[in-house]
C-alpha positions in Angstrom: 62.2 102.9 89.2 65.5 104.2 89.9 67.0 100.5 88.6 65.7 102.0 84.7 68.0 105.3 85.3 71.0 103.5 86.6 70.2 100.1 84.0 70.4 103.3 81.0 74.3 104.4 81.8 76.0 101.5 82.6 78.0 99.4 80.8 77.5 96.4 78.8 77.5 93.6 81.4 79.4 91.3 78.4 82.3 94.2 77.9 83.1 94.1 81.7 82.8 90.3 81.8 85.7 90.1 78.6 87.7 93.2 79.7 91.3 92.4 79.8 92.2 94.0 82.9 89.5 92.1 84.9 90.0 88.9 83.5 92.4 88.1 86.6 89.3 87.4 88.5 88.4 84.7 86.7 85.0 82.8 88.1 84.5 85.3 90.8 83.0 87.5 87.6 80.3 84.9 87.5 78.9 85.6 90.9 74.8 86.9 90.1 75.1 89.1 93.0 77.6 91.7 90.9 75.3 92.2 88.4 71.8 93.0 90.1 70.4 96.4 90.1 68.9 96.7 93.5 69.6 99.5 96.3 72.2 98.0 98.1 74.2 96.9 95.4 74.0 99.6 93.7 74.9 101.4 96.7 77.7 99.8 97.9 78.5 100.1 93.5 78.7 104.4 93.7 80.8 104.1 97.1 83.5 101.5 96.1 83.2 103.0 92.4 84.0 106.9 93.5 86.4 106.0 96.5 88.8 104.0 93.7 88.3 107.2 91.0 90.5 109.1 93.3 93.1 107.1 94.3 96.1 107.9 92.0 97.0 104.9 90.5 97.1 103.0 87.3 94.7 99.9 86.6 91.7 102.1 89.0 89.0 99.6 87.3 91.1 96.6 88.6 90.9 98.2 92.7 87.0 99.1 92.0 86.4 95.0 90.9 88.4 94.5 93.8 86.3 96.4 95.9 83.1 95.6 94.6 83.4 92.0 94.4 83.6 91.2 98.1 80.7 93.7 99.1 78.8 92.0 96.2 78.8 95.8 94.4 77.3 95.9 90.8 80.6 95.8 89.0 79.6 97.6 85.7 78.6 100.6 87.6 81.7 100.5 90.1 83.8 99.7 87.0 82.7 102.8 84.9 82.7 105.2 87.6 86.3 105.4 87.8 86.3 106.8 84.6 85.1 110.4 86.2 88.8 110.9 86.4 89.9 111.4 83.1 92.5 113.4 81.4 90.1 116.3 81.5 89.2 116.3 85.8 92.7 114.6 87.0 94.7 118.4 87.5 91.3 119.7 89.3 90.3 116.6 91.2 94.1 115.9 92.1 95.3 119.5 93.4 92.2 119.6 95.3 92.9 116.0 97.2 96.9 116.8 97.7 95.2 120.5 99.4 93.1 118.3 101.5 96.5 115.7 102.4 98.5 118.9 102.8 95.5 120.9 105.1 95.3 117.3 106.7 99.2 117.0 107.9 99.5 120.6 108.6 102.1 121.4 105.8 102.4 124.5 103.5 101.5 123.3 100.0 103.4 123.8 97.1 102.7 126.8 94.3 103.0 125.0 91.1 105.4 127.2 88.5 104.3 129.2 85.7 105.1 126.0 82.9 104.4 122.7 84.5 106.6 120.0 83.5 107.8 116.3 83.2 111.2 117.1 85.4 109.2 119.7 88.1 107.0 116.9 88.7 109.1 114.4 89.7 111.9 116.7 91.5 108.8 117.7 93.5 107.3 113.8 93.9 109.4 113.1 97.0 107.6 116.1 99.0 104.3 115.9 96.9 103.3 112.1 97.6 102.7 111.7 101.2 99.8 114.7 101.3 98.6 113.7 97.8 98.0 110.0 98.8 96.6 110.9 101.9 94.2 113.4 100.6 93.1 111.3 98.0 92.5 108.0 100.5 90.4 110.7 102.9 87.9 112.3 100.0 87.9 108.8 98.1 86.5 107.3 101.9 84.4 110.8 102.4 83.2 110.9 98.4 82.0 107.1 98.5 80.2 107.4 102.0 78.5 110.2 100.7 77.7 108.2 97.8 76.4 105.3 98.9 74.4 106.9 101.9 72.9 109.3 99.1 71.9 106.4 96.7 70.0 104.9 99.6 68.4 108.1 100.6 67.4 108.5 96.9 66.7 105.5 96.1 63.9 104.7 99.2 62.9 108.3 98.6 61.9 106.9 94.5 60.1 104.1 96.1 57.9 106.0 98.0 57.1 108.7 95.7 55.9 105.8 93.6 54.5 104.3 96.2 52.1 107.8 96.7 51.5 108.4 93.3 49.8 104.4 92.9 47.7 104.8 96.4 46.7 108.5 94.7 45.8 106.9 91.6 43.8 103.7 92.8 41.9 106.3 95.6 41.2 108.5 92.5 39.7 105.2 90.5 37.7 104.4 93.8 36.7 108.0 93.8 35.7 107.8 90.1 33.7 104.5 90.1 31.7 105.7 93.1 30.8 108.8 91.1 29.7 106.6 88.4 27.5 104.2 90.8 26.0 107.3 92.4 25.2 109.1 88.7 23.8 105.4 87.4 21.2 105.7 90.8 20.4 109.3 90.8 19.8 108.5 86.9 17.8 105.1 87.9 16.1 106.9 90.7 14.8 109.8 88.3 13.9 107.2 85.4 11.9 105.1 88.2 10.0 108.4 89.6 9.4 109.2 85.6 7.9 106.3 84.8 5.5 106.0 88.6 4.2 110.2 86.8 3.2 107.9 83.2 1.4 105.5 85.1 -0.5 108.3 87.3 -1.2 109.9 84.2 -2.5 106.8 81.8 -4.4 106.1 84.8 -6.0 109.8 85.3 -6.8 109.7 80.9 -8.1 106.2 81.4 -10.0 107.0 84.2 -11.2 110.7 84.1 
């Protein structure tokens, strides 16, 4: 079941419950419906999760509780998935959402220099926010649509494999004991004609 796969990566339910940055939401937290592992909330989970990874802001686990909380989202999984930007994907995933903003409101996009630095960056930030945050907001919204239609694609397209492979194996048992009735027949039927030849032949010795 895809539930095992996703139930294998996520987080501790208990660490998301205690984490300081979500306690704000208090007894909403406590609602069963975060913390299923079924397709639509697991779903709804990789498209709120993904859509706040690229948004360029601090406290991203606190907009993908946010997020998942009123579409009844399983938080863990929303929670951890902002964490696929890191320190590691931020330059690539970030220069490709400002190309997008920039493509997106038809403006030439900056070259970065040769050394990037603390001072360039913000001298730049006044030209550099408005197609950044807008690129981000439009992959974020494409990224988690794709998302969660491909979870529910995946996930009804686990089910019915499974589904296949059950029907195979119970036709196959049918098969199998049907063999086994027909081989105990034929076997009955050859014992029975065996036995009718002994009694011809006593017969024929005991009356010549």
């Amino acid at each position: 079941m895809p539930r095992r796969l996703f139930k294998r990566y996520m987080p501790d339910p208990t660490s998301i419950r205690e984490h300081k940055s979500l306690r704000f939401f208090g007894k909403l937290l406590h609602d069963p419906n975060l913390w299923h592992l079924n397709r639509h909330s697991v779903a709804r989970a990789m498209g709120v999760g993904l859509f706040a990874a690229l948004i360029p802001i601090p406290m991203q686990m606190l907009l993908a509780a946010a997020l998942a909380i009123p579409v009844r989202g399983n938080l863990p999984i929303a929670v951890s998935l902002v964490w696929l930007t890191n320190p590691l994907t931020m330059p690539p995933v970030f220069f490709v959402t400002y190309m997008t903003g920039a493509w997106l409101m038809q403006v030439p996009p900056r070259t970065l220099p040769d050394e990037l630095t603390f001072d360039w960056i913000t001298d730049q930030l006044a030209t550099l926010w408005q197609p950044f945050l807008l690129g981000s907001v439009v992959c974020g919204v494409v990224l988690g649509i794709a998302a969660w239609a491909a979870t529910l694609v995946y996930w009804r397209w686990w089910i019915g494999r499974q589904w296949r492979r059950r029907k195979q194996r119970r036709l196959g048992a049918h098969a199998a004991a049907a063999d086994q009735q027909a081989n105990a027949q034929h076997v009955e039927h050859r014992s029975g004609h065996q036995h009718e030849g002994d009694r011809r032949a006593d017969a024929d010795i005991r009356h010549p």
